[in-house]
C-alpha positions in Angstrom: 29.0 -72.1 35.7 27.9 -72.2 32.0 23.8 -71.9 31.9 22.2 -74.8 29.2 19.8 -74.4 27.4 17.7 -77.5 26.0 15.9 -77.4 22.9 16.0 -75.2 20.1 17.9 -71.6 20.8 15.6 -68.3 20.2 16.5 -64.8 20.4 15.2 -64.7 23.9 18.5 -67.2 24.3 21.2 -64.6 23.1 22.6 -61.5 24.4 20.7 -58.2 24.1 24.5 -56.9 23.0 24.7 -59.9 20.2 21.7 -58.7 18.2 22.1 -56.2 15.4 19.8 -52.9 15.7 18.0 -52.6 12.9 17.7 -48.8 12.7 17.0 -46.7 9.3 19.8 -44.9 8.4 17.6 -41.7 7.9 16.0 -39.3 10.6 12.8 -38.5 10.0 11.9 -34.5 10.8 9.0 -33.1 12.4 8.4 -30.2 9.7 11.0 -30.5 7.4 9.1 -28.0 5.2 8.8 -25.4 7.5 9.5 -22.0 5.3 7.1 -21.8 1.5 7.5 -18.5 1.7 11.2 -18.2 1.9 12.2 -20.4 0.3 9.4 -19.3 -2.8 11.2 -15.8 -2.7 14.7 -16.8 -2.5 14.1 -18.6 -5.8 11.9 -15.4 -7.5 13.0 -12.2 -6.1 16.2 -12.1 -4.0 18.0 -9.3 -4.2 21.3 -8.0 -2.7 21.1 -4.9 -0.4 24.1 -2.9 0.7 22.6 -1.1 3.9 21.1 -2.8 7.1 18.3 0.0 5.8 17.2 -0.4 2.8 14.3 2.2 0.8 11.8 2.0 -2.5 10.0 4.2 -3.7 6.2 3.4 -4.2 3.7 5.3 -7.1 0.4 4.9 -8.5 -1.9 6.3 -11.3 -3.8 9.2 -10.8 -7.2 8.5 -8.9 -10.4 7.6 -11.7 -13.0 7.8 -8.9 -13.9 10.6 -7.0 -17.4 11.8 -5.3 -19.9 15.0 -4.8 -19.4 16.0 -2.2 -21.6 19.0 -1.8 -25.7 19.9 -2.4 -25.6 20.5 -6.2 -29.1 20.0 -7.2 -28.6 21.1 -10.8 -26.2 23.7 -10.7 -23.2 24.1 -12.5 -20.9 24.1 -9.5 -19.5 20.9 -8.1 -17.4 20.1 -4.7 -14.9 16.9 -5.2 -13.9 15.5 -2.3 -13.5 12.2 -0.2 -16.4 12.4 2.4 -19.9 14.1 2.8 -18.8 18.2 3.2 -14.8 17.3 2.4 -12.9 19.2 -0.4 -9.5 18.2 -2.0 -10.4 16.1 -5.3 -10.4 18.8 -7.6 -7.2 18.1 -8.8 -8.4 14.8 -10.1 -9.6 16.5 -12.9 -8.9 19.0 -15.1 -10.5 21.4 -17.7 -12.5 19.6 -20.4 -12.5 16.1 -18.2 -15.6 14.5 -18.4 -17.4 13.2 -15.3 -20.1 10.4 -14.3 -22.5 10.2 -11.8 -23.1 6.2 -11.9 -26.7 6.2 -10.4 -28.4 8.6 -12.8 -25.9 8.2 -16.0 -25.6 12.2 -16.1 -22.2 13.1 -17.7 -20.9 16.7 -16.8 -18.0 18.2 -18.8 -15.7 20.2 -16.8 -15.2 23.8 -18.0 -13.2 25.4 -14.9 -11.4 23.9 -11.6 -10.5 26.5 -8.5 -8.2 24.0 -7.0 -7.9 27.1 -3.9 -11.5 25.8 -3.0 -12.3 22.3 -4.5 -14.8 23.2 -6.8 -15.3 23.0 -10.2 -17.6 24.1 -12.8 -19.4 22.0 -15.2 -21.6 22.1 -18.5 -24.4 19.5 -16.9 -25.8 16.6 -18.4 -23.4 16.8 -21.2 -25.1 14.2 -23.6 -27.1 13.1 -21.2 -30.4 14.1 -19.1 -29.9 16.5 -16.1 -30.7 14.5 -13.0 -30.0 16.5 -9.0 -27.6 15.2 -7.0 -26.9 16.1 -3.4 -23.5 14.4 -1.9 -23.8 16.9 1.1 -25.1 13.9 3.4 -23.8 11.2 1.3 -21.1 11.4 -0.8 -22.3 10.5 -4.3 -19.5 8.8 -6.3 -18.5 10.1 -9.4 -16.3 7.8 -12.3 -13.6 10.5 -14.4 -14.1 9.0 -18.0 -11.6 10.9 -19.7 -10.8 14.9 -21.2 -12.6 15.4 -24.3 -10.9 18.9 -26.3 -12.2 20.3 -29.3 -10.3 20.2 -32.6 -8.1 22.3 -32.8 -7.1 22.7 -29.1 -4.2 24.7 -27.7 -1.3 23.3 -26.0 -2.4 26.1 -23.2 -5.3 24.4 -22.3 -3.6 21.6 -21.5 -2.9 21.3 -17.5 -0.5 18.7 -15.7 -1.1 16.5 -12.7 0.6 14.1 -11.4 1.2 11.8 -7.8 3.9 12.1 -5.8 5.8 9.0 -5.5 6.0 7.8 -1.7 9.0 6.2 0.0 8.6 3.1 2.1 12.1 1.5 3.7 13.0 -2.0 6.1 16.0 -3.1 8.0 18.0 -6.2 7.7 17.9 -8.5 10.8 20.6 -10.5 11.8 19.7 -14.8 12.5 22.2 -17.2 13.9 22.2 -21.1 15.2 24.5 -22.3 16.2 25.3 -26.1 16.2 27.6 -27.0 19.4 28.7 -30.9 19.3 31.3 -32.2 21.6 34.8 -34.0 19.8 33.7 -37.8 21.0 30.4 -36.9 19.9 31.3 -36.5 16.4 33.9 -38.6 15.7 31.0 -41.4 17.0 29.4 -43.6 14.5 25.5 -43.1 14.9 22.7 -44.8 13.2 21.2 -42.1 10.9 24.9 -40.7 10.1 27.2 -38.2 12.0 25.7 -36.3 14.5 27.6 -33.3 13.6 26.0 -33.3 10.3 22.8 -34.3 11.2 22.5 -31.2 13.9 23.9 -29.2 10.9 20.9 -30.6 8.7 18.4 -29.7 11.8 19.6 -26.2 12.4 19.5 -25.6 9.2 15.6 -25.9 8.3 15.3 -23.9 11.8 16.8 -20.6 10.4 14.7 -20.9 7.7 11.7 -21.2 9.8 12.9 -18.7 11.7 13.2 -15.8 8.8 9.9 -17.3 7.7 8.3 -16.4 11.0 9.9 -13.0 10.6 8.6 -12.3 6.9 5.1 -13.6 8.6 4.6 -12.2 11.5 8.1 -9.4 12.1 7.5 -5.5 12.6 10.1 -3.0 11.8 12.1 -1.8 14.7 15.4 0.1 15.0 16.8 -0.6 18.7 19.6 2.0 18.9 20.9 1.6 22.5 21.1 -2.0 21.6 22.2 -1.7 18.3 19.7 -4.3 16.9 17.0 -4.4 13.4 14.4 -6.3 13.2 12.7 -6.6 10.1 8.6 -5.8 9.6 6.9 -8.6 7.4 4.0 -9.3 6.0 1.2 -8.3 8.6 3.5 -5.2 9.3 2.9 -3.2 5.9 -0.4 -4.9 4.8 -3.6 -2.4 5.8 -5.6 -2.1 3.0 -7.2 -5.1 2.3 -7.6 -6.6 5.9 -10.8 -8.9 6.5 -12.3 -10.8 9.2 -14.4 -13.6 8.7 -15.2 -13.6 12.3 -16.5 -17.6 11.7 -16.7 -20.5 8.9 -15.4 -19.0 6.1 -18.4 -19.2 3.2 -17.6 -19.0 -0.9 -19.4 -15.8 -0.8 -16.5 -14.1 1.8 -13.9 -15.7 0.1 -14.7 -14.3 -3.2 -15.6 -10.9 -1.6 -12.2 -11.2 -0.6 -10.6 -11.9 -3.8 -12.4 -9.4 -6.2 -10.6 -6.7 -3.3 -7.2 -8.2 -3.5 -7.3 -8.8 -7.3 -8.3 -4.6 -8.0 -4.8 -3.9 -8.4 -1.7 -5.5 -10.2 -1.1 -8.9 -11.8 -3.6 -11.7 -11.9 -2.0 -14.4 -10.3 -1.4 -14.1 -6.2 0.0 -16.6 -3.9 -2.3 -17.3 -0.8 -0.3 -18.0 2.7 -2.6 -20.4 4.6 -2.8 -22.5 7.8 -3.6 -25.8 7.6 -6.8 -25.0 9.0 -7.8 -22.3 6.5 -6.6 -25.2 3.6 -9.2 -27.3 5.0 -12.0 -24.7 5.1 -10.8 -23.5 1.4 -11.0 -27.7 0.6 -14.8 -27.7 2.0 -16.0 -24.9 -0.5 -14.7 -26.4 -2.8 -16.0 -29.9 -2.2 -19.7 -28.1 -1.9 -19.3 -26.1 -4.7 -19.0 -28.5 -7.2 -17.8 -26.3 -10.0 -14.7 -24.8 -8.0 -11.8 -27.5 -8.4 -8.4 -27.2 -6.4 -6.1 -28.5 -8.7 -2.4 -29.6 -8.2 0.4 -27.1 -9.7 3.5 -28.7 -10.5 6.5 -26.4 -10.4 10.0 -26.6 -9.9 10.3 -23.9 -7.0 10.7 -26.7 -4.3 7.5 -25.8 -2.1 3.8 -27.7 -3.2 1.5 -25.6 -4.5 -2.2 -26.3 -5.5 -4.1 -23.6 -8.1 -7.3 -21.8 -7.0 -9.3 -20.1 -10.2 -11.4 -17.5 -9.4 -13.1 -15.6 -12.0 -10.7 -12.6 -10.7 -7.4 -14.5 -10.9 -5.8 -17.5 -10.1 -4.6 -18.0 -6.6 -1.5 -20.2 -5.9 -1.9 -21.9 -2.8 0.8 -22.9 0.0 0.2 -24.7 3.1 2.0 -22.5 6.1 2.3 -25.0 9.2 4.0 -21.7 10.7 0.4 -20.3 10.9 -0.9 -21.8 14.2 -2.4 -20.9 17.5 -5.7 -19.6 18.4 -4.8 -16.9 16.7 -2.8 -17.3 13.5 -4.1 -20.6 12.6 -7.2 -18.7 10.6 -5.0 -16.7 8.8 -4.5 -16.6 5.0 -1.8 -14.0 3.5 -2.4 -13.1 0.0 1.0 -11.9 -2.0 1.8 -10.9 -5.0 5.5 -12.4 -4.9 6.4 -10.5 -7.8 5.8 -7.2 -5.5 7.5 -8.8 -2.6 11.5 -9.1 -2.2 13.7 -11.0 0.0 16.9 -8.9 0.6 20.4 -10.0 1.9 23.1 -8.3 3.2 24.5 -12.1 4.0 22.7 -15.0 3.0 21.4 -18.1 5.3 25.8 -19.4 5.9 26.9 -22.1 7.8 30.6 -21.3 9.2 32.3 -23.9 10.5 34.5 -24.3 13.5 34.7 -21.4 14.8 35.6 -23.0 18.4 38.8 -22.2 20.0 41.9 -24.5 19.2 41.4 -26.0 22.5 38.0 -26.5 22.8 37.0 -30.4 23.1 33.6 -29.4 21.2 33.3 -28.0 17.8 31.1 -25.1 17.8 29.7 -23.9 13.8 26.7 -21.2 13.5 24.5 -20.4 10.4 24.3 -16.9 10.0 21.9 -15.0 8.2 21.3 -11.5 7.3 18.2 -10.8 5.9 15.1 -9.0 5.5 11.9 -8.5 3.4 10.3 -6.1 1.1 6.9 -5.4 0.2 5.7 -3.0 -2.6 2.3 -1.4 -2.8 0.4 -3.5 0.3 -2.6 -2.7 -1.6 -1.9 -5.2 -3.9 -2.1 -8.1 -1.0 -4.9 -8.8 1.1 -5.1 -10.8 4.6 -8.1 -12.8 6.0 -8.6 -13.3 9.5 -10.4 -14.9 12.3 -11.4 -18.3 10.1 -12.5 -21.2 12.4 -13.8 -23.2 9.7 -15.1 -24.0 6.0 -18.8 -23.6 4.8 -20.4 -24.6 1.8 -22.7 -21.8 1.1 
């Protein structure tokens, strides 16, 4: 029997079936910009390697600072070395290089160097005013300013040194995702588009996330009964310049910070932050007054925001990767330039790689990949941040 209805007809009236979802056609992600740092090096240093191993070698200049290291008082014979007692820095010199002791201005011109025992000898207060100086307890630093021969000099005098270049090596690891969608499925129309494509679209940005947590957070392993590689990132090869703020992170540790990272190579560095560490970075700012974070407009697909510092500028990127008690007050600072990523294959999506007479289609990204790092003393971490401070 039909059912009436009397007055005017509302959508309460019709069938649920009659009415037309209105549904966007776009599905919105979660963290659809999951992986700055990948994405940051494929554009700047990518760089094709032809082993799952791949080396490079690492140098640097020959060492300007050095210290006494014995009880000298004002004698003429000198002991270089890296602690109180220690030999082993007399090969920092050689004859007619000029040293510095900093906290009494004496300058000493090096005559002989008995690189057997790590002494030298030395004309004192060359120039300058003889002062005693006793490292034997604690090591008094010393700055090399330079050889100064006479006119006239011979080629003989003249002696060689050098640093050995060092050797530092990773290993490709192998990602895959796959995407698995049954026939019906994907020959479905679906608000939002096809859900083959859309799965392909999700898996996507999850490799990506996934090589980024490896260039964060991986460590360098060869498993030979399994015949796996993983690669070692960030963290893994960065020693030098480690530092933790143990609390609010103030303007003072933050600079601190930067004048370390900044001692060697260029002068711009991009800083790898948690959200949380982007807030505490936004609070000195905002107390500071004169320290302004300003928005960088580039085409490498990632935001960035500037940091000046009177040491360098830092390039800022939000990392929502860096979370967790533990890695959510981290900040990574690179030097991108000194960082590589490295393919064997890049991030590929095959397609249907199912068997003929499989009622799904089955299509995997696979990526092989790893990272690169160059002179860690160049990058800096900060650690254990649970906050911004002003002061």
């Amino acid at each position: 029997m039909a059912t009436v209805i009397s007055g005017a007809a509302g959508t309460f009236d019709v069938l649920a079936q009659r009415l037309v979802v209105d549904m966007s056609p776009k599905i919105y992600l979660l963290e659809p910009d999951s992986a700055p740092l990948t994405v940051l090096l494929n554009k700047l240093t990518k760089e094709k390697a032809e082993n799952p191993r791949y080396d490079w070698m690492e140098d640097e200049l020959m060492p300007n600072w050095t210290n006494i290291t014995n009880n000298a008082g004002t004698g003429t014979t000198i002991t270089l070395g890296a602690s109180a007692g220690a030999t082993g820095h007399a090969k920092y010199v050689t004859k007619y290089s000029l040293i510095k002791v900093p906290s009494t201005g004496e300058v000493m011109l090096v005559t002989a160097v008995n690189e057997s025992t790590g002494d030298i000898t030395v004309t004192r207060g060359y120039g300058t005013d003889v002062s005693s100086v006793d490292g034997s307890s604690t090591p008094e630093p010393v700055v090399i300013i330079g050889t100064a021969f006479a006119e006239g000099a011979a080629g003989s005098e003249l002696t060689h040194h050098t640093t050995k270049q060092t050797g530092n090596y990773n290993y490709i690891q192998i990602f895959r995702e796959p995407v698995k969608v049954t026939r019906t499925a994907a020959l479905t129309n679906m608000y939002g588009g096809k859900l083959r494509v859309t799965e392909q679209a999700k898996k996507g940005i999850e490799i990506l996330r996934n090589i980024e947590n490896a260039f964060l957070y991986g460590v360098r392993y060869l498993d030979s009964s399994g015949e796996r590689r993983t690669t070692g990132g960030a963290l893994y090869f960065i020693s030098t310049n480690s530092t933790n703020i143990g609390g609010s992170l103030t303007y003072t540790q933050l600079e601190n910070f930067l004048r370390s990272v900044f001692r060697y190579g260029r002068q711009r560095k991009f800083l790898i932050a948690s959200p949380l560490v982007m807030s505490a970075l936004s609070i000195i700012a905002e107390a500071r007054g004169s320290v302004r974070l300003v928005p960088k407009a580039t085409s490498y697909g990632v935001s960035i925001r500037q940091w000046s510092s009177p040491h360098g500028d830092i390039m800022l990127l939000k990392d929502v990767n860096l979370t967790g008690s533990t890695y959510g007050g981290y900040g990574i600072c690179l030097e991108l330039e000194e960082c590589g990523f490295r393919y064997m294959q890049d991030v590929t999506l095959e397609t249907n790689v199912q068997n003929p007479a499989d009622l799904f289609y089955l299509d995997v990204y696979t990526a092989m990949v790893g990272f690169e790092l160059h002179n860690e003393q160049k990058h800096g971490v900060m650690y254990g941040i649970s906050g911004g401070s002003g002061s």
